[in-house]
C-alpha positions as MATLAB code, in Angstrom:
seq = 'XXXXXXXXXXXXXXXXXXXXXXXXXXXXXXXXXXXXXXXXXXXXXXXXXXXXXXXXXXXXXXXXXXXXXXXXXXXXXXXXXXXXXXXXXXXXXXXXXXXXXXXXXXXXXXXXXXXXXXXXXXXXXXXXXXXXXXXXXXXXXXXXXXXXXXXXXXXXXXXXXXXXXXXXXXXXXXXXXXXXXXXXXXXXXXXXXXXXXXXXXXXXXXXXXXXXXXXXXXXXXXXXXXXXXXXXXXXXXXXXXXXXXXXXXXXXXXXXXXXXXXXXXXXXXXXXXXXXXXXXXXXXXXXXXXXXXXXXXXXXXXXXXXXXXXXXXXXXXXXXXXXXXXXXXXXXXXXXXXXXXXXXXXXXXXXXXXXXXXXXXXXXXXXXXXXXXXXXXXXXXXXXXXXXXXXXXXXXXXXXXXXXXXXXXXXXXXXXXXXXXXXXXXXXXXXXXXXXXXXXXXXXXXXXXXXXXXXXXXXXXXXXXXXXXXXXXXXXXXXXXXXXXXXXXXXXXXXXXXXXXXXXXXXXXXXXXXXXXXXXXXXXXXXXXXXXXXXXXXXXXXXXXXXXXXXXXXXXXXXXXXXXXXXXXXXXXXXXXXXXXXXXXXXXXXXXXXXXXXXXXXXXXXXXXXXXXXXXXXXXXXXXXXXXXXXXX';
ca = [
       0.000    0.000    0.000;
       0.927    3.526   -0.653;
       0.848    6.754    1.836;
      -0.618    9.682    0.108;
      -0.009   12.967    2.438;
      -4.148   14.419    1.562;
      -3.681   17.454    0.643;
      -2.226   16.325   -2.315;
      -3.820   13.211   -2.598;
      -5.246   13.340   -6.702;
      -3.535   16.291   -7.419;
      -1.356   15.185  -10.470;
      -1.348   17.463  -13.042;
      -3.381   19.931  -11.424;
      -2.284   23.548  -10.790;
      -3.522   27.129  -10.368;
      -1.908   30.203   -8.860;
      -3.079   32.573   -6.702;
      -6.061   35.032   -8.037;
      -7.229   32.155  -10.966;
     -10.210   31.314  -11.389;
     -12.053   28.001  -12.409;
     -12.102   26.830  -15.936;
     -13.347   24.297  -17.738;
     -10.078   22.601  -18.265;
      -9.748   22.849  -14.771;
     -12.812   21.567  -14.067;
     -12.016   18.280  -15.982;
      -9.340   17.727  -14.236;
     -11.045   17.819  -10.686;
     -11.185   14.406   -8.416;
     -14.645   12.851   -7.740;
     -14.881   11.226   -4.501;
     -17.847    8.879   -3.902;
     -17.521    7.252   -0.370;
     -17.733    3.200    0.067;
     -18.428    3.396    3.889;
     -17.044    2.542    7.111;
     -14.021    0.229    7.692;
     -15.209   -2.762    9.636;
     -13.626   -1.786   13.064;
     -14.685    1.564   12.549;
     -12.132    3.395   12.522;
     -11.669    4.384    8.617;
     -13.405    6.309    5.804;
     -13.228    4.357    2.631;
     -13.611    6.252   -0.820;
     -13.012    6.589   -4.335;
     -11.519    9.075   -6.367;
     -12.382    8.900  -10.234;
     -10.142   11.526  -12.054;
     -11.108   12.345  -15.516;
      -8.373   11.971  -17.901;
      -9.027   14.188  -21.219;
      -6.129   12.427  -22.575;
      -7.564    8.902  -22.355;
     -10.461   10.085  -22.596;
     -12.036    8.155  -19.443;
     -11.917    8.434  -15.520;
      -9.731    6.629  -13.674;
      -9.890    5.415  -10.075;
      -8.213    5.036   -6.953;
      -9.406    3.686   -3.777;
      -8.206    5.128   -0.546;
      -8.652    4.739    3.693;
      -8.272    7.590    5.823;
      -9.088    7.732    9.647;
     -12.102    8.803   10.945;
     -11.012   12.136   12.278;
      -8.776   12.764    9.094;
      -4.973   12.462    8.612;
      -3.112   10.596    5.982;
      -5.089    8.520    3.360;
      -3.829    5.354    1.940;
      -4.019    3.850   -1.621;
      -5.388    0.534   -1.341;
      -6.131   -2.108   -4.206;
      -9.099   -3.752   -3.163;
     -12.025   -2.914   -0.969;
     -13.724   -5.760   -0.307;
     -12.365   -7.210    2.733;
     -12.015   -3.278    4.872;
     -15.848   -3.015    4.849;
     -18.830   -5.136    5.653;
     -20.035   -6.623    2.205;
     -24.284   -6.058    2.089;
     -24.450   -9.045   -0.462;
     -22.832  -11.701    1.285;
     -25.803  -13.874    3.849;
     -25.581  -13.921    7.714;
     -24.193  -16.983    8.132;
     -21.633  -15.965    5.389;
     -23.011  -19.107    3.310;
     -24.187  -17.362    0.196;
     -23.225  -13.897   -1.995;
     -25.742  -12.201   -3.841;
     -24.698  -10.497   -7.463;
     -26.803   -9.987  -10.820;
     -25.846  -10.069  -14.390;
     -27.972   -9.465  -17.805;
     -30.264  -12.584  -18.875;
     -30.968  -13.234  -22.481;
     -35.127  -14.126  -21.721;
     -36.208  -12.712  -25.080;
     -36.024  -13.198  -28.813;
     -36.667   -9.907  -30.294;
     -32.983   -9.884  -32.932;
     -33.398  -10.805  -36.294;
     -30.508  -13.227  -36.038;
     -32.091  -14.807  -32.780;
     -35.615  -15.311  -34.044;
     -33.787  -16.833  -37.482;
     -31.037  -18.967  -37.436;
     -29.877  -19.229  -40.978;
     -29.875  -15.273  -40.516;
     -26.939  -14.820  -38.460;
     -25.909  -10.881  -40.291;
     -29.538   -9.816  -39.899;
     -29.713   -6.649  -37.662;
     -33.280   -6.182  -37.564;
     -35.394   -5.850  -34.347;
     -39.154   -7.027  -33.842;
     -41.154   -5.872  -30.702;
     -44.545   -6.243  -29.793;
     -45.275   -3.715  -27.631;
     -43.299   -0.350  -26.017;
     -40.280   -0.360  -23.896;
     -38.258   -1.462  -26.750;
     -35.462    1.577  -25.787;
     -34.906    2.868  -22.575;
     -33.010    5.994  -21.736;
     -29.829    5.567  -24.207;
     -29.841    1.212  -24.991;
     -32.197   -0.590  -27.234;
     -34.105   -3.490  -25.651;
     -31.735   -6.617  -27.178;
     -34.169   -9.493  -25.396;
     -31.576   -9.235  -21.819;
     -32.850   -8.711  -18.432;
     -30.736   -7.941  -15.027;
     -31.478  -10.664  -12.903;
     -30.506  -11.221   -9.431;
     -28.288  -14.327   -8.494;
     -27.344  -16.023   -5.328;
     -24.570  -18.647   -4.797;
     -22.863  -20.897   -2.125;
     -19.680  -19.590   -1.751;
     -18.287  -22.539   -2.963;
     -16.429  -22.249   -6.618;
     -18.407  -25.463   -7.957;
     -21.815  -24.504   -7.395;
     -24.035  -22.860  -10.370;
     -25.606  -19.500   -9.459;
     -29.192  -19.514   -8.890;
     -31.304  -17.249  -10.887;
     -34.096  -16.334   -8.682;
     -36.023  -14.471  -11.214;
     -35.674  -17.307  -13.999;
     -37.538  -17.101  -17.269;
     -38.714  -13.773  -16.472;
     -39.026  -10.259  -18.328;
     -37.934   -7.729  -15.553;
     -35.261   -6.115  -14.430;
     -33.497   -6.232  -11.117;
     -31.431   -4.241  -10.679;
     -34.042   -1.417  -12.435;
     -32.562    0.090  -15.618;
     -30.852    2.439  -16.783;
     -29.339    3.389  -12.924;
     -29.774    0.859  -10.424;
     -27.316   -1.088   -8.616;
     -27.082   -3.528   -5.470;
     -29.215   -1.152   -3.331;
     -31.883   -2.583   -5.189;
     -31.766   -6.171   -3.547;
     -30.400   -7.320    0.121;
     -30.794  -10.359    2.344;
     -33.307  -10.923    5.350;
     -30.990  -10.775    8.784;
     -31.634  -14.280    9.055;
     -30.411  -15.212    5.520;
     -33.176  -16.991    4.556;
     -34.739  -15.111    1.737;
     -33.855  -12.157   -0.377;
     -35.261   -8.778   -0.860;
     -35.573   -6.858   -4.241;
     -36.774   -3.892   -6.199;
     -38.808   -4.696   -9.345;
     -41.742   -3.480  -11.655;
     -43.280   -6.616  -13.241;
     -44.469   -5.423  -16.478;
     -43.824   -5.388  -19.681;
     -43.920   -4.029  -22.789;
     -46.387   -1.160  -22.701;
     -47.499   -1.816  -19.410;
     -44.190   -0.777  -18.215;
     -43.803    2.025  -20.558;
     -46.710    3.352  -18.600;
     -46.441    2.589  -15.198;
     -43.802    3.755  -12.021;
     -45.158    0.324  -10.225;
     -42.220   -0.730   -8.701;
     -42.751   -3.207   -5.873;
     -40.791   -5.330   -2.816;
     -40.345   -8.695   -3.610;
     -39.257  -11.625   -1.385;
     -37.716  -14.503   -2.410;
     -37.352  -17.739    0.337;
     -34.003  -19.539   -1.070;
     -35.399  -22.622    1.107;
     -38.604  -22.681   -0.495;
     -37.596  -21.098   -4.044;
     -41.269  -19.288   -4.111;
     -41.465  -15.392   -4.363;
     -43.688  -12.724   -2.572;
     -44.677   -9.395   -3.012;
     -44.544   -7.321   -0.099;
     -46.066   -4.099   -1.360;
     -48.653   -4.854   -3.695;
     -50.981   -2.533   -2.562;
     -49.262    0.436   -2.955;
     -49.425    1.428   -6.795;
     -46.473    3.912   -7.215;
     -42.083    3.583   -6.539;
     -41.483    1.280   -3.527;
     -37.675    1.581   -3.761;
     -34.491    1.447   -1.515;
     -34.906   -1.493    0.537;
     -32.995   -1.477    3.927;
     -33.254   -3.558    7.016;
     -33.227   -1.854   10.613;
     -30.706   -2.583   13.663;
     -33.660   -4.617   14.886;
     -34.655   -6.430   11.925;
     -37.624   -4.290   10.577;
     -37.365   -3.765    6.750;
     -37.993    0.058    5.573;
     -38.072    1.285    2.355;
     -38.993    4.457    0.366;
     -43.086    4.787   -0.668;
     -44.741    6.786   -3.182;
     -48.556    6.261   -3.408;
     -49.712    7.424   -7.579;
     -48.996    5.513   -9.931;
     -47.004    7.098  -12.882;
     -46.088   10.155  -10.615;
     -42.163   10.124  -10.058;
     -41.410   12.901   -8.391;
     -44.567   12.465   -5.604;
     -43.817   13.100   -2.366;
     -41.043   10.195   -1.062;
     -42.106    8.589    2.337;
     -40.287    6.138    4.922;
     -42.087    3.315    5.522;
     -41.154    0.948    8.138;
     -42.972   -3.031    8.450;
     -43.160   -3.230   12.059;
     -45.487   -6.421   13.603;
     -47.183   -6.691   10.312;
     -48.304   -2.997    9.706;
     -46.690   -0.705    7.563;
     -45.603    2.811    9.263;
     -44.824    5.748    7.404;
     -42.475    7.674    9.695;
     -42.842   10.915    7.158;
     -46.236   11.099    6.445;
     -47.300   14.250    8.367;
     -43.874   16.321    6.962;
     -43.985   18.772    4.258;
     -41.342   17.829    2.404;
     -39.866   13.984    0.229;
     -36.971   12.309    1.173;
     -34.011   11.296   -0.841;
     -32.240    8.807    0.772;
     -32.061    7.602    4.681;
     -29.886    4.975    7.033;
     -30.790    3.929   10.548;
     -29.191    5.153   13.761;
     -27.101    1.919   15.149;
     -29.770    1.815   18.005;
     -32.504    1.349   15.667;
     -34.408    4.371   17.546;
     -34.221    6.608   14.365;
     -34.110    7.485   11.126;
     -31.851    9.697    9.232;
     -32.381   10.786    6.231;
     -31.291   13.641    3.361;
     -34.202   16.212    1.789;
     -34.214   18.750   -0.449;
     -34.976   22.263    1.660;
     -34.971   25.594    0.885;
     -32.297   25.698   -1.756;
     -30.133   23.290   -0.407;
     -29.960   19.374    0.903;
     -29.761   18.770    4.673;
     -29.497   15.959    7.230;
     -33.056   15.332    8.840;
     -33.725   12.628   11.500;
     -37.380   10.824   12.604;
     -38.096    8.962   15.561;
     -39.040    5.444   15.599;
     -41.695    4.791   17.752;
     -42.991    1.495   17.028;
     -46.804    1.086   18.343;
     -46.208    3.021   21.152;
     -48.301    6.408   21.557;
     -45.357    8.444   21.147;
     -45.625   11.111   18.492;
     -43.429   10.853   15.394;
     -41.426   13.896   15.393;
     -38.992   14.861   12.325;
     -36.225   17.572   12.925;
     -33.878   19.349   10.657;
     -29.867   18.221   12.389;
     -27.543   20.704   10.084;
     -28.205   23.822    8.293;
     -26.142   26.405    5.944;
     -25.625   27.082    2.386;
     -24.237   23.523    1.364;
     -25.553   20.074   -0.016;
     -25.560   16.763    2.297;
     -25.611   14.100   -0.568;
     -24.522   11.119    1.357;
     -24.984    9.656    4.714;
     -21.636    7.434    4.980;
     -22.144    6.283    8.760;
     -22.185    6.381   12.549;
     -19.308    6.414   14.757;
     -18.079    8.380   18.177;
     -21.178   10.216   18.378;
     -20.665   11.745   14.863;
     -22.213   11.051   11.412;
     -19.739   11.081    8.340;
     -21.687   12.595    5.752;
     -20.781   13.494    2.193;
     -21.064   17.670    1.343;
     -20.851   20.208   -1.350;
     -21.702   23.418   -2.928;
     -21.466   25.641   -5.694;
     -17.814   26.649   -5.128;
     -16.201   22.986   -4.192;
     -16.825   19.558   -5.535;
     -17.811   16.726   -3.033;
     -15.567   15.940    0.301;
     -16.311   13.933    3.363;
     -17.051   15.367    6.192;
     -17.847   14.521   10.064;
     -20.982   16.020   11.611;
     -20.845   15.871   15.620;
     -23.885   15.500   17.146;
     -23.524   17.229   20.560;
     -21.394   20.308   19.332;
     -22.897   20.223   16.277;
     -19.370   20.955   14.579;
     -18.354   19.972   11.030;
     -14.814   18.788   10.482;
     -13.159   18.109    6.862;
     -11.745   14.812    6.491;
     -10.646   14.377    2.290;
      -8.921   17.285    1.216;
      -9.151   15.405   -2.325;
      -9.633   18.878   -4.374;
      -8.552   21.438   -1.313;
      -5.324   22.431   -2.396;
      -6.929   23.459   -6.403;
      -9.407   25.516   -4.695;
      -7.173   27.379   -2.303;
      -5.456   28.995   -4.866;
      -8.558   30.119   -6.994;
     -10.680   33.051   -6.425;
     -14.436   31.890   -5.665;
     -17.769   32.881   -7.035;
     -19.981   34.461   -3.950;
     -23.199   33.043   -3.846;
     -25.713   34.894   -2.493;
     -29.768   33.386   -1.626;
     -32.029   35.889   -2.967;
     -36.148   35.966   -1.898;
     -38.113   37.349   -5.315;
     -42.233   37.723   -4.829;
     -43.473   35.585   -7.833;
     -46.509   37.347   -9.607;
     -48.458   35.599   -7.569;
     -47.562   36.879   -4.410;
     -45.375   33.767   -3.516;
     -41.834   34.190   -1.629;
     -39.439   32.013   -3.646;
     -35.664   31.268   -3.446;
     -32.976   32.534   -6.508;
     -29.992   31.825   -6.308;
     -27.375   34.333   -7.081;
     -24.198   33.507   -8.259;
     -21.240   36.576   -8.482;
     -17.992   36.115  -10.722;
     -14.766   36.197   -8.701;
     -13.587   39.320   -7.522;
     -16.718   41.113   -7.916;
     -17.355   44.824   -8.596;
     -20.808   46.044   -7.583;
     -19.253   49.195   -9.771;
     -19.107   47.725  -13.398;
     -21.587   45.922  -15.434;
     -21.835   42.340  -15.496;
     -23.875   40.211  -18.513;
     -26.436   37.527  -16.498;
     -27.640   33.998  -17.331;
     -30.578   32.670  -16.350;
     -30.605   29.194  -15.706;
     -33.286   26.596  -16.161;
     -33.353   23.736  -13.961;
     -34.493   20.683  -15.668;
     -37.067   17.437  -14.041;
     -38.844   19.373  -13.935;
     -39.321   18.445   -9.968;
     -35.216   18.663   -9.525;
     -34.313   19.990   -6.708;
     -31.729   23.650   -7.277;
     -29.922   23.584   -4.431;
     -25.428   23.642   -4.061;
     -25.057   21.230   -5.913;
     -22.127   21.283   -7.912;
     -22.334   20.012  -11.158;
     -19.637   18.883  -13.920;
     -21.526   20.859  -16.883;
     -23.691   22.944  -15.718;
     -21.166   24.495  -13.188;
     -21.907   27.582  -11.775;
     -18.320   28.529  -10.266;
     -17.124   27.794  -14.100;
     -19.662   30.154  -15.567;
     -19.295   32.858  -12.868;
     -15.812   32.683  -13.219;
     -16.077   33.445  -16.714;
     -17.628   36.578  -16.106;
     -21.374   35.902  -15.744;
     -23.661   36.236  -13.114;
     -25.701   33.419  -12.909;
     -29.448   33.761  -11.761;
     -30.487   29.995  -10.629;
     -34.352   30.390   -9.494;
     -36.391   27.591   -7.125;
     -39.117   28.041   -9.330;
     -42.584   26.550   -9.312;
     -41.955   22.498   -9.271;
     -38.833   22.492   -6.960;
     -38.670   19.831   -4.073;
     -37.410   22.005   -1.017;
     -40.560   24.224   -0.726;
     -43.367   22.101    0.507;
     -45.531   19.440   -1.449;
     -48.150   21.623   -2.874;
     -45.106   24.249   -4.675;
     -43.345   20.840   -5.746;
     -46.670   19.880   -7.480;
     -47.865   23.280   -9.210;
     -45.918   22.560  -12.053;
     -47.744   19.480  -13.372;
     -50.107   20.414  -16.175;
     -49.168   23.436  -16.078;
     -44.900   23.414  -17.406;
     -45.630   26.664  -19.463;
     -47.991   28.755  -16.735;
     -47.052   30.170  -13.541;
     -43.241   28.466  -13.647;
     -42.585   31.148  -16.743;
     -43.466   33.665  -14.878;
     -41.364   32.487  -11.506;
     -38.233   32.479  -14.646;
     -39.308   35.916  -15.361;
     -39.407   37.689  -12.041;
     -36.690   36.008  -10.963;
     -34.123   37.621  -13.708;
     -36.066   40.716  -13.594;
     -35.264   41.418  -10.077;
     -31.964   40.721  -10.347;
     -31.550   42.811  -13.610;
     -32.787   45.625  -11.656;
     -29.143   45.642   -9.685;
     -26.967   48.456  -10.980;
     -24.314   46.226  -11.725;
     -26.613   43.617  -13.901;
     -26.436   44.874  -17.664;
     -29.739   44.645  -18.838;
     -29.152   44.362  -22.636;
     -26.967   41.167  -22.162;
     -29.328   38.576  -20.410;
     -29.150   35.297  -21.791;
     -31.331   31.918  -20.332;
     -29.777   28.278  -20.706;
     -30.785   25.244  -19.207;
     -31.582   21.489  -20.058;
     -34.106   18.756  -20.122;
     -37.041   20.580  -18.849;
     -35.081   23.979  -18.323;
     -34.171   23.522  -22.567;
     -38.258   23.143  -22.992;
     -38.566   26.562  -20.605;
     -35.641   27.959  -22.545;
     -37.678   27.060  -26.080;
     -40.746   28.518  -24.459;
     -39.223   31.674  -23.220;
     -37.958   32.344  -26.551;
     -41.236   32.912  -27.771;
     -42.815   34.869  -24.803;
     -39.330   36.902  -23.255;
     -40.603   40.003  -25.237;
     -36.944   40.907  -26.087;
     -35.479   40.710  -22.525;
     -32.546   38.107  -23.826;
     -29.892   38.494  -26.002;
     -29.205   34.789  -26.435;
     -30.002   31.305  -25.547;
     -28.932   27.893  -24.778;
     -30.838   24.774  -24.790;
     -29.721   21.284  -24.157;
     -31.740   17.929  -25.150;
     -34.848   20.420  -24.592;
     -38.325   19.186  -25.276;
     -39.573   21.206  -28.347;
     -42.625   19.636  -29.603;
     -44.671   17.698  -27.005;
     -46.496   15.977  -29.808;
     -43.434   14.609  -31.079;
     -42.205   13.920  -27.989;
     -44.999   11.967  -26.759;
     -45.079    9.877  -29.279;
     -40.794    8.920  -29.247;
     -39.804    9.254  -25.405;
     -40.094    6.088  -23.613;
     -41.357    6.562  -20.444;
     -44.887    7.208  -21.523;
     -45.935    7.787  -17.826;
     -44.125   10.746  -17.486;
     -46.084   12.622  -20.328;
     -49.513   10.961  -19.288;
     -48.861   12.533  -15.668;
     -47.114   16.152  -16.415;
     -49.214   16.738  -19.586;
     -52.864   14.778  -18.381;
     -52.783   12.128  -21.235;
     -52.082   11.917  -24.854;
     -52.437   14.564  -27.514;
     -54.861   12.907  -29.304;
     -57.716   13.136  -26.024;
     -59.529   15.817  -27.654;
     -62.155   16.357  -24.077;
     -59.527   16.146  -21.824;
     -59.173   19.874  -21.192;
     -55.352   19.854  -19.448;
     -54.316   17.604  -22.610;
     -55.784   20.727  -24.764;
     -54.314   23.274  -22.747;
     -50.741   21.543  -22.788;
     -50.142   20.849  -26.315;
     -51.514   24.014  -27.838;
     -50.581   26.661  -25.014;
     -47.907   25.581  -23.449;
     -46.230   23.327  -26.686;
     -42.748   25.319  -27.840;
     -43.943   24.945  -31.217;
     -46.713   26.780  -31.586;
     -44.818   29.916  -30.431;
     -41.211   29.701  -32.975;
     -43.456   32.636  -34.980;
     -42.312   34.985  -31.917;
     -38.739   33.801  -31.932;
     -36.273   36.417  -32.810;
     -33.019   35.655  -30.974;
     -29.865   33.679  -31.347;
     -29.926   30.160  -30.176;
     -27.511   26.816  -29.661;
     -29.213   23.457  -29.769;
     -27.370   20.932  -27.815;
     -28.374   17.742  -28.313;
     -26.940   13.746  -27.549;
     -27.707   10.776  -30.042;
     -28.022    8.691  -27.928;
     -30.854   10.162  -25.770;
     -34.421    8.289  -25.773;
     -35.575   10.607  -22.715;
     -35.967   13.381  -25.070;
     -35.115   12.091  -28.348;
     -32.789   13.905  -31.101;
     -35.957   14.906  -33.279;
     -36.268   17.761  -30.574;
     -33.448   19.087  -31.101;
     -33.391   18.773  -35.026;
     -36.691   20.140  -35.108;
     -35.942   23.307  -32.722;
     -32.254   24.219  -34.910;
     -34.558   23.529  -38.674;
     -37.209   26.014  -37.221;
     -34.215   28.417  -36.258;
     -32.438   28.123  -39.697;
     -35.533   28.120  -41.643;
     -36.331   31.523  -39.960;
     -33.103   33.268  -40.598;
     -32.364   33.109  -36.996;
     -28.100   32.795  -36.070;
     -28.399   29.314  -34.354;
     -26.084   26.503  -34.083;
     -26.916   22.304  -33.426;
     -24.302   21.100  -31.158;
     -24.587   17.221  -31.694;
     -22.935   14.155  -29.301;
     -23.786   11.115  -31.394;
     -23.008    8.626  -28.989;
     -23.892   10.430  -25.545;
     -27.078   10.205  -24.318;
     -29.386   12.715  -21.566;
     -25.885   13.338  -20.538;
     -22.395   14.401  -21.400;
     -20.231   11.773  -19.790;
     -16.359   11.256  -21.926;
     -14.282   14.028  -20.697;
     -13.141   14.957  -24.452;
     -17.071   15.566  -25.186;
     -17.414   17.657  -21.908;
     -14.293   20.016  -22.647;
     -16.205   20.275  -26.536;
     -19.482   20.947  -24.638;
     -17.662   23.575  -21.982;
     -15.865   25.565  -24.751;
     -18.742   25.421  -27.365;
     -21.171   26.991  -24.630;
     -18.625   29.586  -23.315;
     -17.803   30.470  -27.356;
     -21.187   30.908  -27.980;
     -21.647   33.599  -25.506;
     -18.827   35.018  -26.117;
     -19.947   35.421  -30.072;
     -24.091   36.390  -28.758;
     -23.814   38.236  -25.214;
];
């Protein structure tokens, strides 16, 4: 193994000298630490670092140890026998994995054997591409096996069309063994085809290894039941959403306690995004979205007892919790960012309530720069309403010159805006460039209560446009805000609200910048292909000519119908390999642009899908959305 002194621990090749500021090479060059957990006697952090090499184009990784209260971190090769391993039984008998399945014949060459250079595709029903990979007939199962080298895996999901882990993102948190090692837990929507195109019905299945039959725990409930976890004492608890085809409803702990299920967050304005029991099994705590940022919450456990359920907020300030590592010494390690520094671990103690650093992975870069100030801003909406914008100064700011602004569009659209800090859409990066970013929690935000998270459903071009709107005009109104170079970017749902804007912004921007932005919700309806998503947001289908919030969405509040009003320079970004919100979208928007005589541009990533992921493609996307501001603002 090899001692790494941590302030300097990933810091090859990186440098920056007093007074710079970020950049996107800079940027790229960052470390990305993602925490494992706790050591198994407690006494070290394990992590990751992935470093982006532009070179390679590729991250590479490193896995480290440090001690609980900081110090020096070590390289290590392996990590599987420094922390306790979630798939591995009780009784240590049996490991739980998963792999891809061939179940299906849907390939040319599969359904016709004397036509092995066939590449044609045959499908019977939707869900035949999901998010960037066409369905090729495989399906993640979930394996068990004696640890013993000679036995065959069992496939407890055999012959079946679902996935566990769920695609495109899931991984091992989506299956874990009963404390007594006798069955296994998992996360799975059984449906298929069309059915599944339509439907967020995930459920909790059990599966008794003894008895090789399965169960479903939560059949009752008709939305997500996701994130199984067993308690300290043995109860399993999970994450609940009641409607059907709703993902972003609110997010609720439930916990099966002597055959009822409690939700420990049911009375609490607010949806939780991830959670871990306290070691005594006496509560709960978890990380929500709230009031522009992400913070550590806990909820009491009180069993049957008459004790009332009681959720508190534990830390507080302008910074993200993303991760809940563990418990140890009467601290929590936690994970933490914000807009100015890339995620760290950190130590939270409860009695003094005092933070303390312990990976310095990026410290050193960031010493030497000058920072963005980011400032929380309270706008009235037109409606009366008090909402958060986020404010985001370039280095070294002078209230005395004149500074262009961006709005930015957050995408969903029920994404939470908080400090994130983001390897594309980086605020320090664009501040530092000269900008002054204006970053509202408009209508639709988690953060702000259930009912503000929910406004924006049926309604994506209504009262939301007008949160954009009085959000950049009260900033513009700042002497030090030039007025006639205001530009509005954003992606996913923020490139539909920068699409929309274009045609209702009455000439208040100079430019904008849309990425993989829905355009035309006809069009998009009928390629995207989770069809639930557009049945819930939108009502239905375009075609449902009495459905009066169908009618209302895809004539008023449908991009399309506005491009007459557009009159401003725009860049179309836009990745070939995204099914979300498919590259028609995007070709559409840039031919309506051209076809007007409008100075556009069609940035296109063939093979990258909702995202930008190969550092080579990032630096292009960086330098491409910097140069066109530069050339427009």
């Amino acid at each position: 193994m090899k001692k790494l002194l941590i302030l300097t621990l990933g810091m090859m090749g990186l440098s920056a000298s007093a007074q710079d500021v970020m950049t996107p090479e800079l940027l790229w060059k960052l470390g990305r630490v993602t925490p494992i957990g706790l050591s198994k006697d407690g006494k070290n952090i394990v992590y990751k670092v992935s470093t982006p090499s532009v070179e390679e184009n590729k991250s590479n990784s490193k896995f480290f140890t440090i001690p609980l209260n900081g110090g020096t971190a070590t390289e290590v090769q392996d990590t599987k026998d420094l922390v306790k391993n979630k798939n591995l039984s009780s009784d240590g008998k049996y490991t739980l994995s998963h792999k891809e399945v061939k179940v299906e014949k849907v390939l040319g060459k599969d359904l016709y054997s004397d036509l092995k250079k066939a590449d044609a595709q045959v499908y019977d029903g939707l869900n035949y591409r999901h998010w960037d990979t066409w369905n090729d007939g495989t399906y993640n199962h979930v394996f068990f096996t004696e640890n013993n080298d000679k036995t065959v895996p069992m496939d407890i999901m055999k012959g079946e069309s679902f996935d566990t882990p769920q695609k495109p993102h899931g991984g091992d948190e989506d299956y874990i063994w009963s404390p007594d090692g006798k069955s296994i837990v998992y996360v799975c929507k059984k449906k298929s085809g069309t059915a599944y195109a339509i439907s967020t019905n995930t459920d909790l299945y059990e599966y008794n290894i003894e008895t090789k039959t399965t169960k479903n725990l939560t059949e009752n409930n008709l939305g997500y039941d996701t994130h199984p976890l067993y308690s300290p004492t043995g109860n399993l608890t999970w994450l609940q959403m009641k409607r059907d085809g709703y993902e972003a409803d609110k997010n609720d702990i439930i916990v099966h306690f002597k055959g009822m299920d409690i939700n420990l967050t049911a009375g609490w304005d607010g949806t939780v995004e991830s959670f871990k029991w306290s070691e005594d099994g006496k509560k709960v705590y978890f990380i929500a979205p709230f009031d522009g940022t992400k913070q550590l919450f806990e909820v009491n456990f009180p069993g049957l007892t008459k004790i009332a359920v009681t959720v508190k907020q534990i830390t507080s300030g302008d910074f993200d919790v993303t991760e809940i590592v563990g418990f140890a010494d009467g601290k929590v390690i936690l994970a933490r960012n914000d807009m100015n520094h890339a995620s760290e671990i950190y130590s939270y103690e409860f009695k003094n309530k005092t933070w303390k650093q312990i990976t310095n992975v990026n410290t050193d870069v960031y010493s030497k720069l000058s920072l963005s100030k980011t400032e929380k801003r309270i706008v009235t909406t037109t409606d009366g309403k008090k909402m958060v914008v986020w404010v985001i100064l370039p280095p070294n700011f002078d209230k005395t010159k004149k500074y262009p602004a961006l709005l930015y569009c957050q995408g969903g659209p029920q994404s939470a805006l908080t400090q994130y800090y983001s390897f594309r859409w980086n605020f320090q990066t664009m501040a530092a460039q000269g900008y002054i970013v204006v970053a509202p929690n408009r209508r639709g935000m988690p953060g702000h209560g259930v009912k503000w998270n929910e406004d924006i459903s049926k309604d994506w071009g209504g009262q939301v446009m007008n949160d954009y709107l009085a959000a950049i005009d009260d900033v513009a109104k700042e002497s030090y805000v030039d007025k006639t170079r205001l530009g509005a970017v954003g992606a996913s749902y923020g490139g539909y609200s920068v699409f929309y804007l274009a045609g209702i912004h009455k000439n208040r921007f100079k430019t904008f910048i849309s990425h993989c932005g829905v355009f035309n919700l006809q069009s998009m309806y009928g390629t995207t292909e989770e069809v639930f998503f557009n049945n819930f947001e939108h009502g239905g289908a375009y075609w449902e000519k009495n459905n009066a919030d169908v009618q209302k969405t895809y004539s008023q509040f449908n991009p399309i119908n506005m491009v007459n009003n557009w009159n401003t320079p725009i860049m179309i970004i836009q990745g070939g390999k995204d099914y979300r919100v498919p590259i028609g979208q995007g070709q559409e928007a840039f031919q309506a642009a051209q076809l007007k005589g409008i100075k556009s541009r069609f940035l296109l990533f063939p093979e990258e899908n909702h995202w930008v992921l190969k550092p080579q493609n990032g630096l292009v996307w960086q330098r491409e959305f910097f140069k066109w501001l530069k050339e427009t603002l």
